[in-house]
Backbone bond lengths (Angstrom), bond angles and torsions (degrees), N, CA, C in turn:
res aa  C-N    CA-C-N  psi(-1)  N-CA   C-N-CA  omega(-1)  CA-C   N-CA-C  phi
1 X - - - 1.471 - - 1.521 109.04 -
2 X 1.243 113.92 122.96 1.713 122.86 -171.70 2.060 93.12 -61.10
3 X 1.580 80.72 150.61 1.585 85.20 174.74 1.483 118.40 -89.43
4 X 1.404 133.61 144.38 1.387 117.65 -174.00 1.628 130.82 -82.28
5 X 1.719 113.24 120.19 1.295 110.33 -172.90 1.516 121.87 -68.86
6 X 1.239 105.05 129.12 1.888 99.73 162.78 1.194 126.71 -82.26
7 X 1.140 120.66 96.59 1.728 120.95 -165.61 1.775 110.79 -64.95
8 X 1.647 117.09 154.61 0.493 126.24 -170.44 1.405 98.22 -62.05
9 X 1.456 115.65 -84.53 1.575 141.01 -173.67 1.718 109.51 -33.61
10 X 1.819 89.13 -10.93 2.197 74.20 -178.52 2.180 84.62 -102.62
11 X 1.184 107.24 -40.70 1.561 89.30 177.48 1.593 125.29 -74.66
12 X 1.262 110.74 -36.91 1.600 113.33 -171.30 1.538 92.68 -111.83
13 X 1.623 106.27 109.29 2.000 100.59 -160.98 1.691 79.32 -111.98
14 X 1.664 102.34 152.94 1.175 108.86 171.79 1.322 110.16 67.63
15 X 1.254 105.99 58.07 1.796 118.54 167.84 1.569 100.29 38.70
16 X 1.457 128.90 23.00 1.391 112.34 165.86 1.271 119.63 -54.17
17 X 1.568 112.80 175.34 1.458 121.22 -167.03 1.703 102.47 -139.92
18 X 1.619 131.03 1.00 1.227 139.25 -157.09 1.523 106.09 -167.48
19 X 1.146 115.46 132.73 1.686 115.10 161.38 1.466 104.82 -174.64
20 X 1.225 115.95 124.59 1.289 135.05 157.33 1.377 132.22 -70.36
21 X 1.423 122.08 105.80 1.502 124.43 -147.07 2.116 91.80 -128.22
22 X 1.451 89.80 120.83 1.626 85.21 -171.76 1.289 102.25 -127.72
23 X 1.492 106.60 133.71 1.526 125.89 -162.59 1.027 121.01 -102.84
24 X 1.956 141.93 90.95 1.503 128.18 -154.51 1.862 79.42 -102.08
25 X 1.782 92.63 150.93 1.163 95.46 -165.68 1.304 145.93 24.35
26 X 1.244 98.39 69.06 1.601 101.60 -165.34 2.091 107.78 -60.01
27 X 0.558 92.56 156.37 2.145 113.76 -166.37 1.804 74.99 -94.47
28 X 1.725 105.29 168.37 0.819 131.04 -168.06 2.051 93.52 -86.78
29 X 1.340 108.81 139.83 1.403 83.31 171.90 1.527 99.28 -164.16
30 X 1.672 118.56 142.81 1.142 137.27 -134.49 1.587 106.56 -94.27
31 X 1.447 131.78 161.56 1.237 120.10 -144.65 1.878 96.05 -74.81
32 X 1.496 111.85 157.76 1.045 129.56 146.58 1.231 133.44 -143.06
33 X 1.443 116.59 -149.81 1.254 98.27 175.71 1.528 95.35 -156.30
34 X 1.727 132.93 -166.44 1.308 123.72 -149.82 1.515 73.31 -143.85
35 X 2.098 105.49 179.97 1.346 94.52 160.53 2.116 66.44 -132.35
36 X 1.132 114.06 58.24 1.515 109.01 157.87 1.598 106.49 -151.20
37 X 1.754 131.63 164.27 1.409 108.24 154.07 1.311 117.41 -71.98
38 X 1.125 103.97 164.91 1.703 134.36 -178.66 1.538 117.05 -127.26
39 X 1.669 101.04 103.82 1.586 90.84 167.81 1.254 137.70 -112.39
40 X 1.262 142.83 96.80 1.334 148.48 -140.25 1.348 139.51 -93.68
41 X 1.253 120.04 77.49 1.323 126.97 -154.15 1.630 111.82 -75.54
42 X 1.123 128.58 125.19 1.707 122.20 170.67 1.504 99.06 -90.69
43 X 1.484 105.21 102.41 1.838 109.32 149.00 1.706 118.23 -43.65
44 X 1.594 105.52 -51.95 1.390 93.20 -163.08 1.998 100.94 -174.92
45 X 0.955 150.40 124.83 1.533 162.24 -153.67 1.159 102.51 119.63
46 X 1.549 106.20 -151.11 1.763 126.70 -168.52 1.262 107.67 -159.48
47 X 1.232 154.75 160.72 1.163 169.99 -160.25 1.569 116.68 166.41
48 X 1.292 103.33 166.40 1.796 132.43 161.43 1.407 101.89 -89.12
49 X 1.233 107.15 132.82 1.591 108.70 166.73 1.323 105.88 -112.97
50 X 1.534 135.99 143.68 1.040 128.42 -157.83 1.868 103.63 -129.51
51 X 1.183 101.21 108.35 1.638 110.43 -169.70 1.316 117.30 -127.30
52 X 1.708 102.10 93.68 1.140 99.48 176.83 1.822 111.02 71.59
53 X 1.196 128.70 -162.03 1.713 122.66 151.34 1.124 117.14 -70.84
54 X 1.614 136.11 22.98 1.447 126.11 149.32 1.377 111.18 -103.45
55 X 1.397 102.47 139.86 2.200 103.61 166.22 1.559 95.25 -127.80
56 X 1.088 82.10 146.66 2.060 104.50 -173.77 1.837 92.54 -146.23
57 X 1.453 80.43 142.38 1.748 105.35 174.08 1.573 106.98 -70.52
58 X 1.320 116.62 123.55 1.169 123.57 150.99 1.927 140.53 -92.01
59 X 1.071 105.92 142.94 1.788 94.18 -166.64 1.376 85.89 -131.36
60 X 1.703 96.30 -161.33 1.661 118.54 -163.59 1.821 94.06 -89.20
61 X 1.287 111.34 112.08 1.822 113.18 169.35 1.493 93.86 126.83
62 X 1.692 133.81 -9.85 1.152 105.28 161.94 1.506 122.70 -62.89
63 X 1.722 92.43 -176.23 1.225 116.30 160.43 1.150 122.77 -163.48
64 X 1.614 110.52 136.10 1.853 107.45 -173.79 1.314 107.08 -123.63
65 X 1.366 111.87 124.90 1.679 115.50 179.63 1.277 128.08 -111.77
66 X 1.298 108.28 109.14 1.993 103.34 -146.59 1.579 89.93 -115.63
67 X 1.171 112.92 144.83 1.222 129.61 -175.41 1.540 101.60 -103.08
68 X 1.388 113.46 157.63 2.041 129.90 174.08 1.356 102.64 -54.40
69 X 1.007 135.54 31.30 1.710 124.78 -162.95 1.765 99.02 -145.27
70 X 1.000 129.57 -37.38 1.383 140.12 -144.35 1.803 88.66 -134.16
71 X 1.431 96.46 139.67 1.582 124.09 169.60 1.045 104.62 -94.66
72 X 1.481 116.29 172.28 1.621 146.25 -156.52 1.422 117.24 167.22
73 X 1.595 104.83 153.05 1.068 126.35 -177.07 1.459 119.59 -161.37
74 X 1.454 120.50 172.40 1.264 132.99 -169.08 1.753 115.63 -127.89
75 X 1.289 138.59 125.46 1.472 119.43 -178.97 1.450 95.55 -158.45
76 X 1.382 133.24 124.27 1.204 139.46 140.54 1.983 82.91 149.37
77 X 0.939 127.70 -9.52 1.460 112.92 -161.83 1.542 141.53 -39.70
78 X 1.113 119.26 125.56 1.661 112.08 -177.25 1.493 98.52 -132.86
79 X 1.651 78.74 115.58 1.898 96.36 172.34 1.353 116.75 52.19
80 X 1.589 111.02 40.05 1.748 120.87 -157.49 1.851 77.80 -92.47
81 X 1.471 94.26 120.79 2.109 104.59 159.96 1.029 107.40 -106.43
82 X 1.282 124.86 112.49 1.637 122.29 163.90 1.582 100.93 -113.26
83 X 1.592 107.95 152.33 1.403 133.86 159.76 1.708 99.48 -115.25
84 X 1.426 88.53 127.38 1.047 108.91 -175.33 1.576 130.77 -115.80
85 X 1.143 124.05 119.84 1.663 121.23 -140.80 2.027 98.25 -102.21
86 X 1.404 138.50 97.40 1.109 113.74 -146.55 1.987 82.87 -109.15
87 X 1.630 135.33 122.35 0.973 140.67 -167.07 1.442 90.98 -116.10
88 X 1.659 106.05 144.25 1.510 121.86 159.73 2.046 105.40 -74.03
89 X 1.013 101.90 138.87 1.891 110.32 177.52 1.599 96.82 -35.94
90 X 1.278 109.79 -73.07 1.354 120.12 -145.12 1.866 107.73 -61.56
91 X 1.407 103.35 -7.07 1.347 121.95 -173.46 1.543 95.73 -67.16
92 X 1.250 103.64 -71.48 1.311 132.40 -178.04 1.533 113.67 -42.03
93 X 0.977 136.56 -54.86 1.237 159.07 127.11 1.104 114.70 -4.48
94 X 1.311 145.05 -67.96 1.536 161.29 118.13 1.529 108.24 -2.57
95 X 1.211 130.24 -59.88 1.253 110.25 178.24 1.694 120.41 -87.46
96 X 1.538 100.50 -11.79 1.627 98.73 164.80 1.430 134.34 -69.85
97 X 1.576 94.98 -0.95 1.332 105.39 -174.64 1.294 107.08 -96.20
98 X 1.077 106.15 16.40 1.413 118.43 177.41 1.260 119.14 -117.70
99 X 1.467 126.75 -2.71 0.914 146.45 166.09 1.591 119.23 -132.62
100 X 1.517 108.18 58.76 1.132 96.98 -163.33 2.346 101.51 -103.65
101 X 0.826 117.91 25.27 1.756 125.99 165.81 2.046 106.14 -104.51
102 X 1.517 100.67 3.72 1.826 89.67 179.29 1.552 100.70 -120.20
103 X 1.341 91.78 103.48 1.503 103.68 167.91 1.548 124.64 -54.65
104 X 1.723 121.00 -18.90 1.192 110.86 168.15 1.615 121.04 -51.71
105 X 1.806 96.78 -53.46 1.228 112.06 179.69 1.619 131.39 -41.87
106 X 1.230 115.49 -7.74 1.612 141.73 -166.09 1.462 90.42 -122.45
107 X 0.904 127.65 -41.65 1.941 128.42 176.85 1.376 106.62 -61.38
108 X 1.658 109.70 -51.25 1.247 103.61 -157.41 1.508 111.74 -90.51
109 X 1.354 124.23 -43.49 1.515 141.15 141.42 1.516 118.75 -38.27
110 X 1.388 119.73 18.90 0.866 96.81 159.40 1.741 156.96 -63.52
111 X 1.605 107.68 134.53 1.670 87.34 -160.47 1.579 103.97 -124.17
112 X 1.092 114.62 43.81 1.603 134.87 -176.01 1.478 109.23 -84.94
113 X 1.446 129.31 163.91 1.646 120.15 171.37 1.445 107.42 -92.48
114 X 1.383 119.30 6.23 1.491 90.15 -164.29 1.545 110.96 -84.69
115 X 1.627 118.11 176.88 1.462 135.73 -160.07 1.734 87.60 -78.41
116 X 1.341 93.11 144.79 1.665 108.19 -178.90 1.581 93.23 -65.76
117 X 1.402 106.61 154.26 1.582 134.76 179.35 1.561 96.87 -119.13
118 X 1.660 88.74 154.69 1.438 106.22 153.94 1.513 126.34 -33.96
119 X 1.189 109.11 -41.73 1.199 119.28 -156.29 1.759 105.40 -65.94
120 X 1.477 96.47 -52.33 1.286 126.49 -164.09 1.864 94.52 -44.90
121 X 1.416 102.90 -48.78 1.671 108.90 179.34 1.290 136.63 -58.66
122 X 1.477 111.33 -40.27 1.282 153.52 165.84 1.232 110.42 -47.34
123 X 1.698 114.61 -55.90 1.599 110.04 -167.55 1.728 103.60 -112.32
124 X 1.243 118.25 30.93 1.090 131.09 171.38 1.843 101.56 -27.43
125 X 1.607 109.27 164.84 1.145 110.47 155.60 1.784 125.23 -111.44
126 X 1.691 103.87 142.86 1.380 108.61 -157.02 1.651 117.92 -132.18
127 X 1.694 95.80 82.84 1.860 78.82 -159.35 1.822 114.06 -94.88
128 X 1.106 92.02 154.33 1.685 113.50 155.14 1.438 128.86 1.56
129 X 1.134 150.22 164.84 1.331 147.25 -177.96 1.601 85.99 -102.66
130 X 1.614 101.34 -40.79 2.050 89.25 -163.96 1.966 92.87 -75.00
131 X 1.274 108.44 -30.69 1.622 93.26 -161.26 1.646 101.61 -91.22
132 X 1.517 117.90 -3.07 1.391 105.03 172.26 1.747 102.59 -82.55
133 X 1.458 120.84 -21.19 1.161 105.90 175.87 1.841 120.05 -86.42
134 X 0.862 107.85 -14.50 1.736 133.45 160.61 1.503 98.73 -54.15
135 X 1.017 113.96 -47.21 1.910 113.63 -162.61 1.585 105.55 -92.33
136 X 1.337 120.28 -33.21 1.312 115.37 -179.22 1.491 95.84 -86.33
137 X 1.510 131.99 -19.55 1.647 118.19 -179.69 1.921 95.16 -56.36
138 X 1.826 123.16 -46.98 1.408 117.45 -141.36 1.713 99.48 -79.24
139 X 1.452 89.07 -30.69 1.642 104.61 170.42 1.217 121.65 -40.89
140 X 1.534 115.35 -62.40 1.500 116.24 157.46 1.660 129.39 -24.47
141 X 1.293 93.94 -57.17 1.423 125.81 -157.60 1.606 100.18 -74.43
142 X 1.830 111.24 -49.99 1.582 99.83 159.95 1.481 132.29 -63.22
143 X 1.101 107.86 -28.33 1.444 118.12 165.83 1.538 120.59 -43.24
144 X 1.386 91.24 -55.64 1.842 92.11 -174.58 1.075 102.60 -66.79
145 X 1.865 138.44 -48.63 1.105 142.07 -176.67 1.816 105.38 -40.83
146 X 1.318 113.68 -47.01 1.458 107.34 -162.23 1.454 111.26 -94.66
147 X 1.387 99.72 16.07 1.520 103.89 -179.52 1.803 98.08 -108.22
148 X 1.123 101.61 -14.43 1.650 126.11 -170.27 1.963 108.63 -61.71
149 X 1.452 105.36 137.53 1.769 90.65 154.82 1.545 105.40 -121.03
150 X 1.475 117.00 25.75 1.615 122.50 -175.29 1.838 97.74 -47.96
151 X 1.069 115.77 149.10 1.548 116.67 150.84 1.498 99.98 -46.67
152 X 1.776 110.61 133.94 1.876 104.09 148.13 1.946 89.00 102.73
153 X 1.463 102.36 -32.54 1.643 84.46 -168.64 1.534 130.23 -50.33
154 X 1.475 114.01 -32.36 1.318 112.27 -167.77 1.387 97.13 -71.53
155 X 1.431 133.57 -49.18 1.903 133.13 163.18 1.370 88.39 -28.46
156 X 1.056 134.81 -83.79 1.842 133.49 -106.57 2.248 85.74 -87.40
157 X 1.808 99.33 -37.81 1.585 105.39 170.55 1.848 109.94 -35.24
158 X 2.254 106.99 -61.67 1.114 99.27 -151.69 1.364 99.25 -75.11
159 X 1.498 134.54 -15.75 1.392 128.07 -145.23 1.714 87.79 -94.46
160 X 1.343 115.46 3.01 2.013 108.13 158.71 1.067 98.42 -107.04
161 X 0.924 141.89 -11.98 1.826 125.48 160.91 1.193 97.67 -78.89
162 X 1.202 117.82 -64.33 2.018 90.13 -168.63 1.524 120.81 -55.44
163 X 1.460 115.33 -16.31 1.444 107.85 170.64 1.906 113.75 -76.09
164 X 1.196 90.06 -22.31 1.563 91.74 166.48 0.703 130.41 -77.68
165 X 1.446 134.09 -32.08 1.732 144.46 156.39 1.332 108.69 -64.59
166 X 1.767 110.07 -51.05 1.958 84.17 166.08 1.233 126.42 -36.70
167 X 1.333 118.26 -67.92 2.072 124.53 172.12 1.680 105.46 -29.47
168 X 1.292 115.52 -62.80 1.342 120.20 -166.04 1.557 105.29 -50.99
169 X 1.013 115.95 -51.13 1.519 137.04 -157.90 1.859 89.75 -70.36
170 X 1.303 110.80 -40.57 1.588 107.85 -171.46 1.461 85.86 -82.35
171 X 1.199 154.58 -90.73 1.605 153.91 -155.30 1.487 105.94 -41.79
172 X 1.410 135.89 1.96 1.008 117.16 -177.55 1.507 102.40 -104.30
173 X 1.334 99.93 150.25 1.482 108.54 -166.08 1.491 104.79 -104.98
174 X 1.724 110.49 131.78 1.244 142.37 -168.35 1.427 94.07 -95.17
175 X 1.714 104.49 158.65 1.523 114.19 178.10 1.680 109.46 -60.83
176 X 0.748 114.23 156.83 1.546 120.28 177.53 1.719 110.67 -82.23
177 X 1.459 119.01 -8.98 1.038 102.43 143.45 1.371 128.99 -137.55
178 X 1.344 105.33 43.87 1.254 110.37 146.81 2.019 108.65 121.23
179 X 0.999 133.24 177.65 1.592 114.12 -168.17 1.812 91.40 -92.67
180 X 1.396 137.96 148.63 1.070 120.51 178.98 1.914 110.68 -74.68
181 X 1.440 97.85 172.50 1.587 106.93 -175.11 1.519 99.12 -64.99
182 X 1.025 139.91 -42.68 1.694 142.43 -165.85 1.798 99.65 -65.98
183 X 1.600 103.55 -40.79 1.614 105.33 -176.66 1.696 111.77 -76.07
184 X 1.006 91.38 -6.21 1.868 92.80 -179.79 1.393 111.62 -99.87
185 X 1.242 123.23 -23.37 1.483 136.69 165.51 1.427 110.10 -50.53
186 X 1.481 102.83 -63.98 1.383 108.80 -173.96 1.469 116.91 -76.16
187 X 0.967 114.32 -10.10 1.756 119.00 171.25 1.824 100.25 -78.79
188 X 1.298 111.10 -37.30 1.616 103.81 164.58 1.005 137.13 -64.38
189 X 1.517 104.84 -42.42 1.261 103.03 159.53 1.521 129.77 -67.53
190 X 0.926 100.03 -29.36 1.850 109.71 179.50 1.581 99.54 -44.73
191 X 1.595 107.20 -62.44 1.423 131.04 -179.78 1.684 96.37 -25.77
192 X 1.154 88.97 -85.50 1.666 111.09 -175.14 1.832 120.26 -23.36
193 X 1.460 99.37 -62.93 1.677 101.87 148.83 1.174 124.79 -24.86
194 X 1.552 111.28 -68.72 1.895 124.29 -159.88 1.705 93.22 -71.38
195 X 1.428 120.94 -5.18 1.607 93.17 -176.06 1.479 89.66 -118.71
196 X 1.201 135.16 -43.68 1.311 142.60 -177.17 1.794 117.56 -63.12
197 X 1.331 96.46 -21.26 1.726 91.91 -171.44 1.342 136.36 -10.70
198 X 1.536 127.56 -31.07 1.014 120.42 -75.67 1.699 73.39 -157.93
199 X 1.223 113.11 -30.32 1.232 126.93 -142.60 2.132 98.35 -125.33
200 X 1.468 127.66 136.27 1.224 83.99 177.17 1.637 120.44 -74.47
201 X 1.646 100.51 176.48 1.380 97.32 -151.68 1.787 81.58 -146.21
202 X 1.787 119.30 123.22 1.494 131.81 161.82 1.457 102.01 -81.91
203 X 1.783 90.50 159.22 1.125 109.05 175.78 1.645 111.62 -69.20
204 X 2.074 102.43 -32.35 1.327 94.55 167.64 1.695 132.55 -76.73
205 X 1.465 94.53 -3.10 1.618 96.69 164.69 1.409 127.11 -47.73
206 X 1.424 108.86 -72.95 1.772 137.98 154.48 1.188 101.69 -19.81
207 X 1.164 111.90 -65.83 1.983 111.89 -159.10 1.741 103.67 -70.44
208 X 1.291 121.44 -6.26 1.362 128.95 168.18 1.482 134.29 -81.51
209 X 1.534 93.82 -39.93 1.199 120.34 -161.86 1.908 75.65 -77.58
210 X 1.141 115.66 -52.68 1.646 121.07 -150.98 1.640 89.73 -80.86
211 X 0.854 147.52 -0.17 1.478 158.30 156.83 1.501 97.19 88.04
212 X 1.544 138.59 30.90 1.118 128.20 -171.56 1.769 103.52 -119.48
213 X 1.556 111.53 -175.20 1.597 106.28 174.33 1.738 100.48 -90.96
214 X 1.330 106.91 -160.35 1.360 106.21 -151.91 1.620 81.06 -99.06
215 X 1.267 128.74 -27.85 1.790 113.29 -178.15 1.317 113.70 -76.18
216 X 1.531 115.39 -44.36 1.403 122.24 148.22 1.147 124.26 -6.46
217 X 1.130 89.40 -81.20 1.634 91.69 -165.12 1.573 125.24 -87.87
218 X 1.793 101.94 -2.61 1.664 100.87 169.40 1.811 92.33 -78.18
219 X 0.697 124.68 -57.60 1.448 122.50 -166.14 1.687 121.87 -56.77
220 X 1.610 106.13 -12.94 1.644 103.23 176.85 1.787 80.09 -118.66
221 X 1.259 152.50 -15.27 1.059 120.11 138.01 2.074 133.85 -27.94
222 X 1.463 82.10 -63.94 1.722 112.35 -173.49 1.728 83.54 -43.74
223 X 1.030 111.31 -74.87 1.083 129.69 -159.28 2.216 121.26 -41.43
224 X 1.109 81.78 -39.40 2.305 107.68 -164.50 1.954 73.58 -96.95
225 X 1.598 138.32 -51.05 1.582 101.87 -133.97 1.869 84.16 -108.48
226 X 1.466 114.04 -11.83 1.547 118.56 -155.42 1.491 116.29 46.23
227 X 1.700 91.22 67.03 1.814 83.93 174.84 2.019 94.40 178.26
228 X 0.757 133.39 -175.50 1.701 123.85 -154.89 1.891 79.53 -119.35
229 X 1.332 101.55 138.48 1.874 103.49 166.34 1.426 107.16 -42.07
230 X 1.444 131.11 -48.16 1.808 119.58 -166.89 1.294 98.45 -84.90
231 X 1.543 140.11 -32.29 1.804 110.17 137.05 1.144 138.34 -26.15
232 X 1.017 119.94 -70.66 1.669 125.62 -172.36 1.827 95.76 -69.85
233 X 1.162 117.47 -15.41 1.768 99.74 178.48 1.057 79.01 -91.29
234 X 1.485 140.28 -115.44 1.378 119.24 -150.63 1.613 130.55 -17.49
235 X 1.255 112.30 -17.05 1.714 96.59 -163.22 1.584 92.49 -95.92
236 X 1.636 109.17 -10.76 1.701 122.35 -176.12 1.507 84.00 -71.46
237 X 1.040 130.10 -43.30 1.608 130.70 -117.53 1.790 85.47 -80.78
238 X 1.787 90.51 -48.32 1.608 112.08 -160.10 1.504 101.79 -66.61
239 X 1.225 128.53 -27.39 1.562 122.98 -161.74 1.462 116.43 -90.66
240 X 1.927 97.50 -23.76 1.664 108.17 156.19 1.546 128.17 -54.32
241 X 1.443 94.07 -51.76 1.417 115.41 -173.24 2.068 103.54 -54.83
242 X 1.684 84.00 -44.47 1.793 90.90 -178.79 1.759 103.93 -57.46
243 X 1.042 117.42 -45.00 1.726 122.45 -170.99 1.429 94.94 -55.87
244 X 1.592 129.32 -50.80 1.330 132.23 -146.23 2.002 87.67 -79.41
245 X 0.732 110.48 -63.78 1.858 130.37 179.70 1.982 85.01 -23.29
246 X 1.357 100.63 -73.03 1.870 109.50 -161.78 1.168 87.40 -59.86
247 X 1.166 146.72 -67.75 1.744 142.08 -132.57 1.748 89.55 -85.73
248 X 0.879 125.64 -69.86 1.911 122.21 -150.38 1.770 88.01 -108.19
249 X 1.296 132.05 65.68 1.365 122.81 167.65 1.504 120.58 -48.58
250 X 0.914 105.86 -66.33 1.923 131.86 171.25 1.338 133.10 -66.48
251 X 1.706 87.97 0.30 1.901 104.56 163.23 1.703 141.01 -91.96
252 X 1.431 83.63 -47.78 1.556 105.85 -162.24 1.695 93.13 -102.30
253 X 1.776 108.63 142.01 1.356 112.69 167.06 1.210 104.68 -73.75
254 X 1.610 129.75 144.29 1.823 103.05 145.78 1.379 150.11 -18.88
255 X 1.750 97.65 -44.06 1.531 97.79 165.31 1.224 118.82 -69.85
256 X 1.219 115.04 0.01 1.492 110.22 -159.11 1.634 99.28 -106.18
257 X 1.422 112.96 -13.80 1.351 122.40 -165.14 1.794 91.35 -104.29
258 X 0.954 110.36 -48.16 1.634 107.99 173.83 1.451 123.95 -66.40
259 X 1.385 112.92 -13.61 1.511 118.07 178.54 1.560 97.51 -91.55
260 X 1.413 126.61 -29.22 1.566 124.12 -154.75 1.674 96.13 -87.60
261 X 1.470 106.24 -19.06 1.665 109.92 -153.81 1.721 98.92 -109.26
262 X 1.759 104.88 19.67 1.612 101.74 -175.67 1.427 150.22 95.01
263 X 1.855 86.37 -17.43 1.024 106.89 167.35 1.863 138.88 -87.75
264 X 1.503 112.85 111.00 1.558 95.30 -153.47 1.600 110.79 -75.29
265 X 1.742 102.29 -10.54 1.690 104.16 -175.59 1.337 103.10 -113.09
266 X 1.154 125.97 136.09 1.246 124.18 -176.96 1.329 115.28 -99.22
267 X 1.271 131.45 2.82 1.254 142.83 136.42 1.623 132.30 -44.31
268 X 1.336 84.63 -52.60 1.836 106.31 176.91 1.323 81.93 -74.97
269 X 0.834 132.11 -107.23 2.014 134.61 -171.20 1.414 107.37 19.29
270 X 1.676 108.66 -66.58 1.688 121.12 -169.05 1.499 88.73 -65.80
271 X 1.304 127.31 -49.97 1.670 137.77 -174.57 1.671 100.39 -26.04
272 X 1.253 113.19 -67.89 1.462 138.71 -165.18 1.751 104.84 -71.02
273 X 1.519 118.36 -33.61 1.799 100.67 -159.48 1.491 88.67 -102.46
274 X 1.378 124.19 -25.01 1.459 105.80 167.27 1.626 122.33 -72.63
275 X 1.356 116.95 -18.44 1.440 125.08 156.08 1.591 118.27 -43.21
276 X 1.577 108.90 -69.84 1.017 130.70 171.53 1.620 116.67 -51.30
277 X 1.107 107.21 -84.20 1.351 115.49 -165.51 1.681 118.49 -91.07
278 X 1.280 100.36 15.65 1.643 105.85 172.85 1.589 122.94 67.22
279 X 1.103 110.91 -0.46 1.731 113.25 161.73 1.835 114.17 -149.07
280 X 1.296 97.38 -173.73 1.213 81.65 -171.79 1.682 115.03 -106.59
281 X 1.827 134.71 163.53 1.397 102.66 -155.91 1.177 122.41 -67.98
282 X 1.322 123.29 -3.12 1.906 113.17 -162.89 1.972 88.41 -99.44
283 X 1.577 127.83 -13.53 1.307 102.08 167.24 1.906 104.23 -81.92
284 X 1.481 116.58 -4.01 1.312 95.31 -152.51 1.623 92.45 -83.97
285 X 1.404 102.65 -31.02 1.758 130.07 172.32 1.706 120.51 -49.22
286 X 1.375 99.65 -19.29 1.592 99.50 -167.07 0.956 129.13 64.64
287 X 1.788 140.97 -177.33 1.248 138.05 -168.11 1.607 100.95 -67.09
288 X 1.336 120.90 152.57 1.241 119.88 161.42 1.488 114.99 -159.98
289 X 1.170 129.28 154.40 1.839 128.43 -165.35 1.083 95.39 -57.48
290 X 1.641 126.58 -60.74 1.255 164.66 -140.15 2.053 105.18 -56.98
291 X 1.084 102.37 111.78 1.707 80.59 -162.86 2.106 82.42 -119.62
292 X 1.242 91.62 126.53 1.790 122.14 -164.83 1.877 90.49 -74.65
């Protein structure tokens, strides 16, 4: 039985990019999955969290950060309150690029397909009485912003999420001895992508930047993202191009959006976002004067 998707357009309506969705007593409820992340704070109850074939107890100071790729669920709950932080990818993405030397931040953000691990359960994030009340103060504070039409609000919205992902990013717990040398490579290189996109980019680029050889490092790539480096650049390539499409509809030609986002054929470009994203960009773009 297929698992059930949460669409973007029915949670984040009106091309939003932020919404705070808060759950009093949340009911027991069966796995799904998002096509946005989800970050899930418990104010205060207990529950089963249901990940994948692992369930782990949840209390008051978690947090679960589930990426568009990976299902979830909830079962045993008593008096479980979550606030629930519902982010567009590319959001997320955007502020990691701002943190692109903290390998937690790539741990915890993860936006890969593969099946949750042990691990993933294990190093959960677990905050503070002072910093869970720190996080529900910014929570507030994004809230009003995204309820806001002030000039500046959607900025002033993300710049309390990224202070919230800073915290997160610090509470998450690192190996005890340390991230390995192969995992720090590829967090450079990752880096290297999110600023370079843009530009063309070799496989022997990556394997440089990540200080490894070029077999090396496809194979502990292959390995950390489950997907080949000229995958994950294209699928980078496509999710830019998607940001540029929502933000400046009525600006940019296609070619102009496929040349900026890396792409040298703009054929192949449409090739790739109707792959990806199931249409092609000028339906994903909407009407526009502007003829690509």
């Amino acid at each position: 039985m297929p698992v059930p998707l949460f669409r973007r357009k029915d949670f984040l309506r009106n091309n939003g990019h932020l919404r705070v969705s808060r759950q009093l007593h949340q009911p027991p409820l069966p796995p799904h999955r998002h096509e946005f992340f989800e970050i899930a704070i418990v104010c205060s109850g207990t529950g089963i969290h249901v990940a994948g074939s692992f369930r782990h107890r949840i209390e008051t100071g978690d947090v679960l950060v589930i990426n568009s790729r990976r299902s979830h669920g909830y079962e045993d709950t008593s008096r479980l309150n979550l606030v629930n932080i519902l982010v567009r990818d590319d959001i997320v993405h955007r502020i990691g690029r701002d943190l692109p030397d903290v390998p937690r931040f790539h741990s915890l953000f993860d936006a890969t397909p593969r099946r949750w691990q042990k691990s993933d359960v294990s190093r959960r994030v677990r905050l503070s009485a002072d910093n869970l009340r720190q996080v529900e103060d910014w929570i507030d504070r994004l809230e009003e912003e995204t309820s806001s039409s002030a000039p500046g609000s959607d900025f002033i919205a993300e710049a309390y999420l990224a202070l919230i992902i800073a915290v997160l990013v610090r509470r998450t717990p690192q190996r005890a001895d340390g991230p390995k040398k192969s995992s720090l490579g590829i967090t450079r290189a990752l880096a290297w992508i999110e600023k370079n996109f843009h530009q063309p980019l070799r496989v022997a680029d990556l394997a440089q930047q990540a200080g490894m050889s070029e077999r090396t490092f496809f194979r502990e790539f292959q390995r950390k993202m489950n997907t080949s480096p000229s995958d994950y650049l294209i699928q980078y390539r496509i999710e830019r191009a998607a940001e540029w499409l929502r933000k400046s509809p009525r600006t940019y030609r296609i070619s102009e959006v496929s040349e900026g986002c890396g792409f040298g054929d703009s054929n192949y470009f449409s090739t790739c976002f109707r792959r990806l994203k199931g249409c092609a960009p000028r339906e994903y773009r909407g009407p526009t004067p502007l003829q690509s």
